[in-house]
N, C-alpha and C positions, 0 to 999 in steps of 0.2 A: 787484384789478381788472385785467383784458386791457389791452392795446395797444390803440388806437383802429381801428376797422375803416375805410381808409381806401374812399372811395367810387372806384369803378371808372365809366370813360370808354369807352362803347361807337363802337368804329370800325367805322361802317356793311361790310357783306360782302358780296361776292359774289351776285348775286343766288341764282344755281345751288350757290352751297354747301354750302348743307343734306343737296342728293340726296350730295354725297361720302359723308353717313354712310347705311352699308350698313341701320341698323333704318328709320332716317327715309325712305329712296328707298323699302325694298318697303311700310311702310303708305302714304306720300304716296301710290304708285299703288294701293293696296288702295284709299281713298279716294278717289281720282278716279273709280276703276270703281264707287265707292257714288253718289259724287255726279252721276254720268253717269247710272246708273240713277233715282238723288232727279230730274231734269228730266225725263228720258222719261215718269215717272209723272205730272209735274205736267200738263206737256203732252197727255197722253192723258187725264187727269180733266177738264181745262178743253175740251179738245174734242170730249169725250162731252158737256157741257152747254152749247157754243157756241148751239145750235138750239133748247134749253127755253126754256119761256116763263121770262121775266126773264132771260133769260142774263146781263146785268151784274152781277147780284147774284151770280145763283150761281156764275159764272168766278169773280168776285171772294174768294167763300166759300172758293174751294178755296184758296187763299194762305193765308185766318182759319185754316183747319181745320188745316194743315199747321204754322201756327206759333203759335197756341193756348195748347197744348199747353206748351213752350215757355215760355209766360210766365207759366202755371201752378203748370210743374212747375219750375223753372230750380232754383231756393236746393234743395229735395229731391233737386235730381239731385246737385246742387253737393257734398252733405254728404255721399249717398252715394259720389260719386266721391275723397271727402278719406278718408272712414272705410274704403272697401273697398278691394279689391285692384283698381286699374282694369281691368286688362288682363283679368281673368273676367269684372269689371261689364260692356266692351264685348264678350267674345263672348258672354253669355246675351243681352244686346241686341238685337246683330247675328240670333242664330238665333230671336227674337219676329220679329224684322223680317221674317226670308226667312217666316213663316209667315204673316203678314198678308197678305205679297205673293202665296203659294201662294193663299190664298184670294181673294184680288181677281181674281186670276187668272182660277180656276175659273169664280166668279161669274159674270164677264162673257164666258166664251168663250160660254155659256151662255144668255146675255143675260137675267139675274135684277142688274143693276144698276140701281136706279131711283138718284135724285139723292140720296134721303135716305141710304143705305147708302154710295154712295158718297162722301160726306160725311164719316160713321161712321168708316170704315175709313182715309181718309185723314187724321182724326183719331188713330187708331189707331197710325197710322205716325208721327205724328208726336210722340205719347206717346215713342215708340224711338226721335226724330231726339234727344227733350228731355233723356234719360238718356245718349247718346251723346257729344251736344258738349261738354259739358263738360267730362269722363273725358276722352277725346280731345284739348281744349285744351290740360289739365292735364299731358297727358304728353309733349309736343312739346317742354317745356324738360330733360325728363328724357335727349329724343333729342339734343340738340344743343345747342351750348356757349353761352353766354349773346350774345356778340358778334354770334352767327347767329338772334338769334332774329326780328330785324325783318324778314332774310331767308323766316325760315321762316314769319313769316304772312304775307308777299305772294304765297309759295312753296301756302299755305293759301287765296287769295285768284285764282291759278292755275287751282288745281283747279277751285274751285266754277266759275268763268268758262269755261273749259274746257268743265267739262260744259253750264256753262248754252249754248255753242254748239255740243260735241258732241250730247247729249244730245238735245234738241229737234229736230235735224237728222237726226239715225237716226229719232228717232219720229216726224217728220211722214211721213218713207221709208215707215218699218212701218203709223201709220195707214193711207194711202193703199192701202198694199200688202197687210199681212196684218191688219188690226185691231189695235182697241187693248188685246182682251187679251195678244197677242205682246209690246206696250209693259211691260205690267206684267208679264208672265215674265221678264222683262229686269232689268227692277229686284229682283224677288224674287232671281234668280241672284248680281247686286252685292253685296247684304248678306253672301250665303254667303261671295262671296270676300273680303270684307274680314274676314270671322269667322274666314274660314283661313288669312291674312295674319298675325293677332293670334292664334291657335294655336303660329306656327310663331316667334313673337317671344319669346326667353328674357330679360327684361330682368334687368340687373346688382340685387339684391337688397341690402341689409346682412345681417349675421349676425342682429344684433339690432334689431329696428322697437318703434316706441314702440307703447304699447298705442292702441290705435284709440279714438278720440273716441263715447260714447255722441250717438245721433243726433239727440235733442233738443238734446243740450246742442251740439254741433256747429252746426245749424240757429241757434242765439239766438248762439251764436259767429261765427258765418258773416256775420249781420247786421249784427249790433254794431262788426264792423270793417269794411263797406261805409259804415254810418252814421256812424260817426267817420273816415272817411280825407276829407277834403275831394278828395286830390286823382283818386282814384275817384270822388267822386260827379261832379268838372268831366267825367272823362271820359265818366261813363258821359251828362251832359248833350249833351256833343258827337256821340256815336252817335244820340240821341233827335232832335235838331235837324234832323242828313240824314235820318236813314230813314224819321221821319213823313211828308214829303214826299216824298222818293224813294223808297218804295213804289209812288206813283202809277203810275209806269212800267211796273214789273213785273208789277201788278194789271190795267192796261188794254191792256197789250200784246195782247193775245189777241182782244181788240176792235178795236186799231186795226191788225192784220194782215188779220182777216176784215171787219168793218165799214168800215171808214174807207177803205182802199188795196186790200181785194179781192184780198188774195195769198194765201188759203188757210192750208193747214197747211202746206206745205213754206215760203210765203211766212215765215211765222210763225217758222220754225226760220233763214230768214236773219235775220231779224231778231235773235234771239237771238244767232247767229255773230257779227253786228257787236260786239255787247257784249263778247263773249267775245275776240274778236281786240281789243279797246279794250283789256282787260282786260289780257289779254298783255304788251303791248306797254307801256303802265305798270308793271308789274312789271318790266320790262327795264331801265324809265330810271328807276325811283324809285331805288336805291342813291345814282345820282349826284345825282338833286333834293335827296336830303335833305340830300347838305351843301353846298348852297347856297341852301336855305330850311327855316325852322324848320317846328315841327308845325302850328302855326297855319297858318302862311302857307299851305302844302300844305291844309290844309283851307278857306280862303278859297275860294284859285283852286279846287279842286274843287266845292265847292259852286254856285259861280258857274257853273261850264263847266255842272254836272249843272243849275242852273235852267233855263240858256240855252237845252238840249237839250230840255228837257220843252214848252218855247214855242215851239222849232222844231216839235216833236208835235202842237200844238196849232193851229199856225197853217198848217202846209205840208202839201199832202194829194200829198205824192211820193213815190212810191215808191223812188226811188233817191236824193233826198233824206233821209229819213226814216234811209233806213239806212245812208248816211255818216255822219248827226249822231249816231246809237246807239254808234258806234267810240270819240268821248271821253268819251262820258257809263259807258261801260265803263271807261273810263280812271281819269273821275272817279271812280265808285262802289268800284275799288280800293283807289285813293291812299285815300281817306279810310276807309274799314273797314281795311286793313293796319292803317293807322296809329293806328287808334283800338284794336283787337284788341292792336298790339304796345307800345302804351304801359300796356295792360292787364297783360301778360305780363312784362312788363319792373319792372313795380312793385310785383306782389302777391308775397309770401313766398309760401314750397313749402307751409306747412302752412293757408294757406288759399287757394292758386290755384284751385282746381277750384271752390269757393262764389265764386270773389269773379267770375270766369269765366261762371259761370254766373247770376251778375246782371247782367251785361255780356247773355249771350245772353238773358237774360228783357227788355229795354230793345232790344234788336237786333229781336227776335222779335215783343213785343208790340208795338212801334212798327210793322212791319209786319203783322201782324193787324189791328191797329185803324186803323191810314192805309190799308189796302186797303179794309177794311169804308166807312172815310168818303169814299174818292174814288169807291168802288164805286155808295155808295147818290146820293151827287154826282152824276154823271153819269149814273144812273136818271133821276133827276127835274129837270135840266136838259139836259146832252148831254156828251159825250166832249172837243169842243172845251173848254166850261168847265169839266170836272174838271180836262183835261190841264194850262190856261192857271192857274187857281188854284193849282195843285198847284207850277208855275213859280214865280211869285209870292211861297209862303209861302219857298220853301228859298231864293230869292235873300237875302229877308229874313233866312231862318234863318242862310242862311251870313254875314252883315253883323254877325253878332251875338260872332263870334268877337274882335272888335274889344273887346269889351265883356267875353267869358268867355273867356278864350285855353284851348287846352290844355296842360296843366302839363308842362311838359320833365320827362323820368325818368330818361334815359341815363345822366345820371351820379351817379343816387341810389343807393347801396348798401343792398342788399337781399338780401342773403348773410345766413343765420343769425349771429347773437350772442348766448354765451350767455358774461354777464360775471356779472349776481348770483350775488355768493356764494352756498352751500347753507346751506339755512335748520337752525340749532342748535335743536331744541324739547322742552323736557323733557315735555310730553305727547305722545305717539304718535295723531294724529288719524286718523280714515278718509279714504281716498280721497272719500269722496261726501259725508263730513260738511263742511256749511256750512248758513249763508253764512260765508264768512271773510273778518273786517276787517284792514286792513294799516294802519298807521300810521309814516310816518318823521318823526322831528321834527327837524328842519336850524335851526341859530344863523345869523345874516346880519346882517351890518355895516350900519348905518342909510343908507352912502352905498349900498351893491349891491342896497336892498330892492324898489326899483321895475325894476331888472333881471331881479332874479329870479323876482318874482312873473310877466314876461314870458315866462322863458325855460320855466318850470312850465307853462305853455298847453301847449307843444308836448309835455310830460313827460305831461299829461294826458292829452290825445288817444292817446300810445304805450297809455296803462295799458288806458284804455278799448277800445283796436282788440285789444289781447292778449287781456283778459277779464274789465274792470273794467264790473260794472253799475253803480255811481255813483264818483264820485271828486268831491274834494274839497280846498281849499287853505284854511288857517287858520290864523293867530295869536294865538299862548297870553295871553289878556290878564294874565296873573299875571307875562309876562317880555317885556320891549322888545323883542330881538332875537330871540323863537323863533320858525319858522313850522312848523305842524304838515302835511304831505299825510297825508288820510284817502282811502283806496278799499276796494270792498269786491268781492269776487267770489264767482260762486255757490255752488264750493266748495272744498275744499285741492287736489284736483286740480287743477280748474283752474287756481288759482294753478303746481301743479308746473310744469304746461306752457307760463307765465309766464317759469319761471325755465330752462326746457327747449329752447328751440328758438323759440317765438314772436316774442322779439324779435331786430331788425334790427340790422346798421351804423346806418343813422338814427333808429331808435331810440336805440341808445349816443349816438350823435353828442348826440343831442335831452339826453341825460340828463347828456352831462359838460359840457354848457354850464351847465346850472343849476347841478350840483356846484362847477362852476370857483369859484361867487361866496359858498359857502358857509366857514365856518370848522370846520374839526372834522369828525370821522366824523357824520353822519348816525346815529341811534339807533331802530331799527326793531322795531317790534313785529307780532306778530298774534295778533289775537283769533279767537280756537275760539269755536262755540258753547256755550256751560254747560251748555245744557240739551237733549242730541240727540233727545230727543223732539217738541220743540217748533220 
């Protein structure tokens, strides 16, 4: 057995250090100029339907439609983005996207856009946001050194806020000016250049890559270790808690620029700006917040500042009030997506970031889908004040709650590959795809170490389980005082291979020599083949 993989202690970076590396600056801007195009679009759909009848609903729909999709597709994109090559999965992506955009285009210069199509199509597009983020999350720790990664999602976190106040600021310019099919040519151009960006990217390869995950068996892999990590599931709790609420804002924004304050489209694009300069500007001082407050704490205060902002929305019909309070609630909405994206990235292994990433974006996504859909149909059928003032309300409470479900420190969890099991000795030669295959170690334990051990076997469980254990199991031999048997069974020798390959951690090991500590003796392992491969 190896040396113990000691755990590594991330010293917050530079906020701007990322750009130093030459692949990570030209996609970071490939990507800005995608997500500058992603708000021009949003903003030209939401104000093609500001004037239909229902307009709440249907501004509200264009948010559903865009991130849908998304909560749909997320674990599917996830698998593909783990099994393929990402960097071809995002440019065949990318060139769907410029062609959706070519056609929305045409459509409306045309004026063959009714609400229904446009609906369709912004769905369409966001089928290609759903396949993208992922692939794209996944590959951001590939560009940059682990120490830089909290860096590089605020650096993530930049962009989108950027665009959300470049973006909206050119397109209320071009509605006004040339129409909003010019908005959507705009956007179709983005996709190209992030396509050509990711063309001109040679990423460092190995000689030799493991064989690629069949994609079912990927998908119930994928699961299986979001469903046994507890401390993904706290995180992905903490994304769900802000964005059901904090939706609100983004959803009725569009409403409370034209209805509420009477500032138009260009009104509508400052407003946007404030978020985005909020935005900024948190990204500047988060390096130093974080080490003088934990992850929690940071998401408290932001949660709180974002309720505060949503009841200033609600209760203050100023216009220059309104869009000074939009400056922290950008602040807010950073700090806490950074930090919940880079507590993501920071704890998932390589061989299933892109799936565990992309359950993160399906809880990101659908949380806002379905909080836009409910503040949407909210203030139909009461008014904008009481969606805006509820919508306050729920996320003060939601943020109070962190008191109760903190989120799990990771910095200094080691999460570097470990590959300590020895290779397995078997005198039948089984298939790769033949299972299910049972695994059995039976461990002797001293009467005083038994209630220890059985304790420290939890956490041994949870590793087998997250790698590719469909049941597992602890048990003592009643035929001998001191034996304890662990039974687990996986779906098939493969999978176990990539068990013993790269799946597990430093905290895995860690997990596994605390229980070995207490044992006497080699541990005696077997595994059972099927007998019968037909059946």
């Amino acid at each position: 057995m190896s040396a113990p993989v000691t755990p590594t202690v991330d010293v917050p970076a530079s906020a701007w250090a990322p750009l130093r590396v030459a692949a990570f600056r030209s996609l970071w801007l490939a990507v800005l100029a995608s997500n500058v195009g992603t708000w021009m679009q949003t903003v030209g759909a939401q104000w093609l339907l500001v004037d239909q009848p229902n307009a709440a609903t249907l501004v509200s729909l264009v948010q559903t439609a865009s991130m849908l999709p998304v909560l749909l597709l997320a674990l599917p994109a996830g698998a593909l983005a783990d099994t393929f090559d990402r960097r071809r999965l995002l440019i065949g992506v990318q060139c769907f996207l410029a062609a959706v955009g070519v056609l929305l285009t045409a459509l409306t210069a045309v004026g063959r856009m009714p609400p229904a199509l446009l609906l369709t199509l912004t769905f369409a597009l966001g089928v290609g946001q759903a396949l993208t983020l992922p692939a794209w999350q996944a590959v951001i720790p590939e560009l940059v050194p682990r120490a830089q990664l909290v860096s590089a999602a605020a650096l993530g976190s930049i962009s989108v806020n950027l665009a959300r106040s470049v973006g909206p600021a050119v397109a209320g310019v071009l509605v006004a000016k040339a129409g909003v099919a010019v908005v959507f040519a705009v956007n179709a151009t983005s996709f190209a250049i992030f396509a050509f960006a990711l063309f001109r990217w040679r990423p460092d390869r190995p000689e030799s890559e493991p064989e690629p995950e069949r994609f079912a068996a990927a998908l119930r892999a994928g699961g299986r270790y979001v469903r046994h990590s507890p401390v993904v599931r706290r995180i992905l709790l903490r994304a769900a808690l802000f964005v059901v609420p904090g939706s609100a804002l983004w959803a009725l924004l569009p409403l409370v620029a034209s209805h509420r304050l009477g500032m138009g489209a260009s009104g509508y694009g400052v407003l946007l700006a404030a978020l985005g300069i909020g935005a900024v500007a948190g990204a500047l001082v988060l390096p130093r917040v974080r080490r003088a407050l934990s992850s929690s704490q940071l998401l408290l205060a932001a949660g709180l500042l974002y309720g505060g902002v949503l009841l200033v929305l609600a209760l203050v019909p100023s216009p220059v009030l309104v869009t000074l309070a939009l400056i922290p609630a950008g602040l807010a909405w950073m700090t806490v997506l950074s930090s919940v994206n880079a507590a993501m990235q920071l704890f998932l292994p390589g061989w299933v970031r892109a799936r565990g990433l992309s359950v993160y974006q399906m809880v990101f996504a659908g949380g806002q889908a379905l909080g836009a859909v409910a503040w949407g149909a909210l203030g139909e059928v009461t008014s904008l004040v009481v969606a805006l003032a509820a919508a306050g309300a729920v996320m003060l409470v939601a943020a109070l709650t962190v008191l109760i479900w903190p989120l799990v420190e990771t910095r200094g969890v080691s999460r570097e590959p470990a590959i300590y099991w020895p290779e397995p000795h078997l005198a039948l030669e089984p298939h790769p795809r033949s299972g299910p295959v049972v695994i059995t170690i039976g461990y002797t334990v001293p009467p005083e170490r038994q209630e220890s051990f059985v304790a420290a076997m939890r956490a041994v469980g949870r590793s087998r389980r997250r790698t590719g254990a469909m049941r597992w199991g602890l048990f003592r031999a009643g035929e001998r005082e001191h034996s304890f048997v662990e039974v687990y069974q996986v779906p098939s020798w493969e999978e176990h291979l990539r068990q013993h390959g790269g799946r597990l951690t430093g905290a895995d090991q860690a997990a596994e020599e605390r229980a070995r500590a207490l044992v006497e003796g080699e541990p005696e392992v077997t595994h059972l083949l099927p007998a019968d491969p037909e059946n």
